[in-house]
C-alpha positions in Angstrom: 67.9 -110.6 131.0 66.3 -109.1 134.2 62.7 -108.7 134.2 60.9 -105.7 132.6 58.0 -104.0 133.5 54.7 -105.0 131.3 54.3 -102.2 128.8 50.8 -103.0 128.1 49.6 -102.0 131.3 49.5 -98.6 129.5 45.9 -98.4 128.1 44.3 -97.0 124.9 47.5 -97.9 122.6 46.9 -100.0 119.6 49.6 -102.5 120.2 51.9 -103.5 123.0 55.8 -104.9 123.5 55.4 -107.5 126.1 58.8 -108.7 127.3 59.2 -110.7 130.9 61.5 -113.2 132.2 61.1 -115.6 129.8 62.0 -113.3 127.2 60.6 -111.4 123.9 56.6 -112.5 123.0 54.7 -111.8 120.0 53.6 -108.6 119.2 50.6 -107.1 121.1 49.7 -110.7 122.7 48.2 -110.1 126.3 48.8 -112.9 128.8 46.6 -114.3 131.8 48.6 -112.2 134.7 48.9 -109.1 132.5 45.5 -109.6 132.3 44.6 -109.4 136.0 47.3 -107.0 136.6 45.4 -104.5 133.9 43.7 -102.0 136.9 43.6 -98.7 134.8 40.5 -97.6 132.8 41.0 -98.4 128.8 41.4 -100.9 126.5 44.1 -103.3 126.4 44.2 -105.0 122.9 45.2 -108.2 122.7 46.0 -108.0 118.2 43.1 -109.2 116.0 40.7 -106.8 117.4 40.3 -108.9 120.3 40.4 -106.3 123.8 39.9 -105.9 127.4 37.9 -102.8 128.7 38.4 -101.5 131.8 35.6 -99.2 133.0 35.9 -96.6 135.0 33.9 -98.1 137.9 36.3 -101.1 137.7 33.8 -103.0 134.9 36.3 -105.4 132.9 34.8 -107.0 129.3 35.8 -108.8 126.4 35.3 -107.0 122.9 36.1 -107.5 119.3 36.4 -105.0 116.7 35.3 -106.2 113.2 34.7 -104.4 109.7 33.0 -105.7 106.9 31.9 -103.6 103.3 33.5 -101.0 105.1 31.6 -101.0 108.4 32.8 -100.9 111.7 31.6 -102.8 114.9 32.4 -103.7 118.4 30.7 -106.8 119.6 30.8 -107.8 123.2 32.1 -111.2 124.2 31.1 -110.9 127.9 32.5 -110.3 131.1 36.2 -111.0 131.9 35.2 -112.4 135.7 33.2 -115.2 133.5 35.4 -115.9 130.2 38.9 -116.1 130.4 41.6 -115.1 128.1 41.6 -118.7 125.7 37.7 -118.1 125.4 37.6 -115.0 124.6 40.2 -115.3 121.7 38.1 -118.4 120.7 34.8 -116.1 120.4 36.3 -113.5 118.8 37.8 -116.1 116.0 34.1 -117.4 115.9 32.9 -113.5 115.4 35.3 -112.9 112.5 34.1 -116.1 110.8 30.4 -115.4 110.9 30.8 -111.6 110.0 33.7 -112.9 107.2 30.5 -115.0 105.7 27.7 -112.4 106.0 26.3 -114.0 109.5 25.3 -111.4 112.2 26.9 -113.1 115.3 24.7 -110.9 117.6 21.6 -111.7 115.9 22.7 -116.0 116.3 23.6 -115.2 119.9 20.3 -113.7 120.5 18.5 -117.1 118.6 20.9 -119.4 120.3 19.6 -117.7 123.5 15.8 -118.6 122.7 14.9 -114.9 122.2 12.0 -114.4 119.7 11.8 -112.4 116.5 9.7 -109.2 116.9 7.1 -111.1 114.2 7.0 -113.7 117.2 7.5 -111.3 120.4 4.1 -109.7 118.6 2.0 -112.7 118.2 3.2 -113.6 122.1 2.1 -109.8 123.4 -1.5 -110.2 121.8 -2.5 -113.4 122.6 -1.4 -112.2 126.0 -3.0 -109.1 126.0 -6.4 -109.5 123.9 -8.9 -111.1 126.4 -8.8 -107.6 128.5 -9.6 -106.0 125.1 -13.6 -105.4 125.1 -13.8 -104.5 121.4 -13.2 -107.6 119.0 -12.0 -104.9 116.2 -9.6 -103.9 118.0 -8.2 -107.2 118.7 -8.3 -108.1 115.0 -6.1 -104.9 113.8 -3.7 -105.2 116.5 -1.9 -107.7 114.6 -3.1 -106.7 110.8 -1.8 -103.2 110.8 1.7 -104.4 112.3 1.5 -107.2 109.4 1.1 -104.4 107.3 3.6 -101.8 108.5 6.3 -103.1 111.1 6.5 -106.9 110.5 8.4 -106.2 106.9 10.7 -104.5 108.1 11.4 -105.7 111.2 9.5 -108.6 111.5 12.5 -111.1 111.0 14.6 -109.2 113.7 15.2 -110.5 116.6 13.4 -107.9 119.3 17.0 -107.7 121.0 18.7 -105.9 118.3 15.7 -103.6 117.0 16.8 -99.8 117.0 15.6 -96.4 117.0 17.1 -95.7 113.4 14.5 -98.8 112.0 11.3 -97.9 114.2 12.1 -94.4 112.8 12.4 -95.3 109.2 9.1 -98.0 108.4 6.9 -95.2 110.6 8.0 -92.2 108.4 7.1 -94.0 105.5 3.3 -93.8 106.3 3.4 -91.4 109.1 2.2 -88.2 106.6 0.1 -90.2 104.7 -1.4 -92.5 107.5 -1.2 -90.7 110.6 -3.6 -92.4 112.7 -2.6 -95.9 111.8 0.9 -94.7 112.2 0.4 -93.6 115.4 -1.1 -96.8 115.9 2.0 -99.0 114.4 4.1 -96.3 117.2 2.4 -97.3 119.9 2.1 -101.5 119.3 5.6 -101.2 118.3 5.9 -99.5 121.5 4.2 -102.8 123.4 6.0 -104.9 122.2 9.1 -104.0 123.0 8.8 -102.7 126.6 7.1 -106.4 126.6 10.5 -107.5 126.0 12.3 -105.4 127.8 9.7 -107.0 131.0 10.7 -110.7 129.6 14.4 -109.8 129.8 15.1 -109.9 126.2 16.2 -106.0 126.1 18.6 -104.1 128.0 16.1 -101.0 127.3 13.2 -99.5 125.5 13.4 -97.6 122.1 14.1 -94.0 122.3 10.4 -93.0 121.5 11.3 -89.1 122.4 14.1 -89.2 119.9 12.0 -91.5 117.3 9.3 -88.5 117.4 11.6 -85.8 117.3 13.1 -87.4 113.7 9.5 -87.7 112.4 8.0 -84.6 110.4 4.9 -82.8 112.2 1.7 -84.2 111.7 -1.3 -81.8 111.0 -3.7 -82.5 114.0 -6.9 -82.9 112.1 -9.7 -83.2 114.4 -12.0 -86.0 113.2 -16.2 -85.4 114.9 -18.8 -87.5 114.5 -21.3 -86.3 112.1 -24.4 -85.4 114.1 -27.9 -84.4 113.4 -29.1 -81.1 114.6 -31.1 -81.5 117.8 -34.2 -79.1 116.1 -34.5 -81.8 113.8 -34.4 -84.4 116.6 -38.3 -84.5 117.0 -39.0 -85.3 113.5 -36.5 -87.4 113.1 -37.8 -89.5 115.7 -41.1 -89.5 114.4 -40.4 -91.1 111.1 -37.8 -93.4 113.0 -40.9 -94.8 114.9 -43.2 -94.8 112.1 -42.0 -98.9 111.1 -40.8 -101.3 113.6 -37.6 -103.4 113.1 -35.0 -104.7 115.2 -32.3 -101.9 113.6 -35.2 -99.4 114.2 -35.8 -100.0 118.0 -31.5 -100.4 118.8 -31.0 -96.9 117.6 -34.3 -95.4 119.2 -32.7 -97.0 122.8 -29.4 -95.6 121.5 -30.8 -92.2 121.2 -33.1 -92.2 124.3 -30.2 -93.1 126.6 -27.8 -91.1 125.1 -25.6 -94.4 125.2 -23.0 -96.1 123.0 -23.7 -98.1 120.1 -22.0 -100.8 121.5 -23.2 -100.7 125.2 -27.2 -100.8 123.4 -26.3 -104.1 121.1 -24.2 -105.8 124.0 -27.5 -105.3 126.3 -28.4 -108.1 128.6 -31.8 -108.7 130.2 -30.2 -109.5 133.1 -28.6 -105.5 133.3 -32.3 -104.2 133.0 -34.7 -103.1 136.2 -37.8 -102.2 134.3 -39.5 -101.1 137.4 -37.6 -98.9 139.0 -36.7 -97.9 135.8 -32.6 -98.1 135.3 -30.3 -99.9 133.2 -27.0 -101.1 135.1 -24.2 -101.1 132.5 -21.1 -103.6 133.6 -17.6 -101.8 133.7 -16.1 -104.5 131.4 -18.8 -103.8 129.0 -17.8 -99.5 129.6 -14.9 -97.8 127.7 -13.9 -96.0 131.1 -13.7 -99.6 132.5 -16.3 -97.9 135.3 -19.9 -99.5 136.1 -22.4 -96.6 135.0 -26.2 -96.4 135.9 -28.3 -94.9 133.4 -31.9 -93.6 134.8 -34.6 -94.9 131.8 -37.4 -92.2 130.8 -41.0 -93.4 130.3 -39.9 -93.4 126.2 -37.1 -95.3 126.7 -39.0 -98.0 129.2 -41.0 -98.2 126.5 -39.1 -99.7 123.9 -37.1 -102.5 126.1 -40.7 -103.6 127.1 -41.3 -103.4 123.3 -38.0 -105.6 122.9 -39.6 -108.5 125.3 -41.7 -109.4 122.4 -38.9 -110.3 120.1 -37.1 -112.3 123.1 -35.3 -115.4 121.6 -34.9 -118.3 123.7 -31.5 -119.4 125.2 -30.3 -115.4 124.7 -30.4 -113.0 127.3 -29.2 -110.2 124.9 -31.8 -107.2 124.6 -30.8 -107.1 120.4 -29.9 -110.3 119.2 -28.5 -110.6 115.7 -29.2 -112.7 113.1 -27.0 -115.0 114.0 -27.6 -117.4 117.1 -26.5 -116.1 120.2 -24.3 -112.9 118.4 -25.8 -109.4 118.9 -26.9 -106.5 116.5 -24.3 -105.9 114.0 -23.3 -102.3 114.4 -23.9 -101.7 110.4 -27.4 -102.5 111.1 -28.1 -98.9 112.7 -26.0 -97.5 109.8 -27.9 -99.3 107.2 -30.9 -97.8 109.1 -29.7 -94.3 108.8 -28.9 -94.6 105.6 -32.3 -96.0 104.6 -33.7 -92.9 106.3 -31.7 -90.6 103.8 -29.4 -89.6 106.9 -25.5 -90.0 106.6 -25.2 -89.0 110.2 -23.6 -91.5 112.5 -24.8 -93.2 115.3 -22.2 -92.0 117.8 -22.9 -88.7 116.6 -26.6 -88.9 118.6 -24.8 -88.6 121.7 -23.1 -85.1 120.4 -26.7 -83.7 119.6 -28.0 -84.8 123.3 -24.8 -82.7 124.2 -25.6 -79.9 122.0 -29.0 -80.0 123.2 -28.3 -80.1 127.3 -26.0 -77.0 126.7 -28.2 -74.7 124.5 -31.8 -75.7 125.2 -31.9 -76.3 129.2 -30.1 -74.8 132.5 -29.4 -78.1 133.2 -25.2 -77.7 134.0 -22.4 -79.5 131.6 -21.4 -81.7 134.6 -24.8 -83.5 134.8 -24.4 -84.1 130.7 -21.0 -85.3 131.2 -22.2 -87.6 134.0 -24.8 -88.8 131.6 -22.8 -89.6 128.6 -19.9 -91.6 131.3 -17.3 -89.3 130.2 -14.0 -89.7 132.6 -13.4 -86.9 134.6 -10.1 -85.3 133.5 -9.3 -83.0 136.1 -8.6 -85.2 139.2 -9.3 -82.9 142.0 -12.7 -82.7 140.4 -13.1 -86.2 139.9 -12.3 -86.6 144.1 -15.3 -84.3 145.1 -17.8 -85.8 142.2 -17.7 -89.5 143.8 -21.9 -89.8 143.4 -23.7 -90.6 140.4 -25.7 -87.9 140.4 -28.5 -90.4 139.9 -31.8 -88.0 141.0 -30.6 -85.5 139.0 -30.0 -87.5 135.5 -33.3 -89.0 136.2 -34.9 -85.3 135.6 -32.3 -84.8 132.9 -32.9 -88.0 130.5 -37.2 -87.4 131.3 -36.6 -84.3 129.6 -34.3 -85.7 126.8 -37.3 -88.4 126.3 -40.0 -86.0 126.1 -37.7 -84.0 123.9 -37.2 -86.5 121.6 -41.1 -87.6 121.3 -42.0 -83.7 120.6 -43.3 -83.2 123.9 -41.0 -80.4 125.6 -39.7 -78.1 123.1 -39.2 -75.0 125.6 -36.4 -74.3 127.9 -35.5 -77.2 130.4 -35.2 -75.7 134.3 -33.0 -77.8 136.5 -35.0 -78.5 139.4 -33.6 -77.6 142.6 
């Protein structure tokens, strides 16, 4: 019989008649040289569920169709330049065993490939990440709230495989209910796997525009610090000063620098020029990651030279804890407000020196922002606002001291 044209180099039919010179073959079977002469964009099946796509820009790859409980998939077996006809009928029988006995051949590709489980790809990302993490909470929740809320459900995944339709899922269980730690779980989730799409374990990142688009719309509650009233400042200082402790004198500094919590009890000697009167703040030690300069008043002088009495040896922090060589717990200045009667927060002093710059004195909300190390937001600002404003915070945190001892109670003037 003469020779016959191949049929099957007709794509996107289910099954072929392949008859050449040697005569009639089975039934949709493809063969090496139909294989190279397949040039057309489609798929050429080759029975089984085994095919060869041809892309449009000329891309030729091995796939197998499967179903299982009714489910449908197309697993890749790789490129045809690299596996060759007998290989990739060999993968496909391999495929339709695992998925026959409940095994996900992707997910065993991945493993046999050494990529990690998300619960792994996690634990790698924050032992990575934690040393440039200044706050030690922070570094212990990473991991707890993802124990809590991603690891079971997609813990045991491998971070290859992990889709939009799972992020979406474990985050709208708590996102209503939770919304800052969900938020939270979004955005480690997040890490982690633009971590592996770095390591090469990912083709991509999640959708996270699509994720938040399928999640319901959280109420934006703003959450402020409670603060005292700055008319009650004066008093307030009065019976803070009236018994000395080691809680007592960290929140009086906390107050009279207008600083954070943190930045007081992490304090160093060695950041301290008593005599001209300034406190140099490391930018690792600074949530803006920027060194700031804060000008001392005569009240605030006062109580670091106060502090030199309770100096312990082999420390150079300005409020050691209890503990050797661990500073002041931060629930020691609650504990001291809440002795007081008060159930204002610490962080919330720096909101009455704000409330106080902008409705007591002419002194402008740049100079307050300066003092309290806000980031600029506005970048064009931020170009022309390069100095410290040093002279001019000195005035400002003098008055805020005399303020605070009930020594100024009238109008502030900015001094030109």
């Amino acid at each position: 019989m003469a020779c016959a044209t191949l049929a099957l180099a007709v794509p996107l039919q289910p099954r072929y008649d392949v008859v050449n010179c040697v005569g009639a073959r089975a039934l949709g079977k493809l063969t090496a040289t139909a294989v190279k002469a397949a040039k057309e964009p489609g798929r050429y099946h080759d029975g089984d569920g085994l095919a060869l796509l041809v892309g449009k820009t000329g891309g030729r790859s091995w796939m197998v169709r499967v179903q299982k409980d009714g489910r449908r998939r197309d697993i890749g077996l790789g490129s045809e330049s690299k596996v060759p006809l007998k290989l990739a009928r060999e993968r496909a029988v391999l495929v339709r065993s695992q998925i026959e006995v409940g095994i996900d051949p992707v997910a065993e590709r991945r493993k046999a490939a050494g990529i990690p489980t998300f619960r792994e790809a996690a634990a790698l990302v924050h032992a990575e990440q934690k040393s440039g993490w200044k706050n030690g909470k922070h570094q212990a929740q990473w991991l707890s709230t993802l124990e809590a809320y991603a690891f079971p459900a997609i813990g045991e995944l491998s971070v290859g495989i992990i889709d939009a339709p799972a992020v979406r899922d474990l985050l709208a269980a708590i996102w209503l209910d939770k919304p800052e730690t969900a938020r939270r779980v979004r955005q480690r989730i997040t890490t982690v796997i633009d971590w592996s799409v770095a390591k090469g374990y990912r083709d991509g990142p999640l959708a996270m525009a699509v994720i938040d688009k399928a999640l319901p719309k959280q109420r934006a509650k703003v959450k402020h610090h409670k603060a005292l009233p700055y008319s009650e400042l004066p008093e307030f200082m009065t019976a803070l000063r009236a018994r000395e402790s080691m809680g007592r004198l960290a929140l009086t500094a906390v107050i009279l620098t207008a600083a954070r919590s943190g930045e007081v009890r992490l304090a160093t000697w060695g950041e301290l020029d008593l005599d001209n009167a300034l406190w140099t703040i490391p930018a690792e030690k600074m949530k803006a990651g920027r060194e700031h300069v804060v000008p001392l008043s005569d009240a605030a002088v006062a109580v670091f030279e106060k502090m030199k009495q309770h100096r312990r040896i082999g420390s150079d922090l300005v409020f050691p804890g209890q503990k050797r060589g661990k500073p002041l717990s931060d629930m020691t200045l609650t504990k001291t407000l809440r002795d007081m009667g008060l159930t204002v927060t610490t962080h919330g002093f720096r909101s009455t020196f704000r409330d106080w710059v902008s409705e007591e004195t002419n002194y402008p909300g740049e100079l307050a922002e300066a003092a309290l190390a806000h980031s600029i937001k506005d970048k064009t600002e931020a170009a022309y606002r390069r100095g410290n404003l040093l002279d001019k915070r000195r005035q400002l945190m003098g008055a805020w001291g005399a303020y605070c001892s009930g020594q100024q109670k009238t109008v502030v003037a900015l001094a030109s």
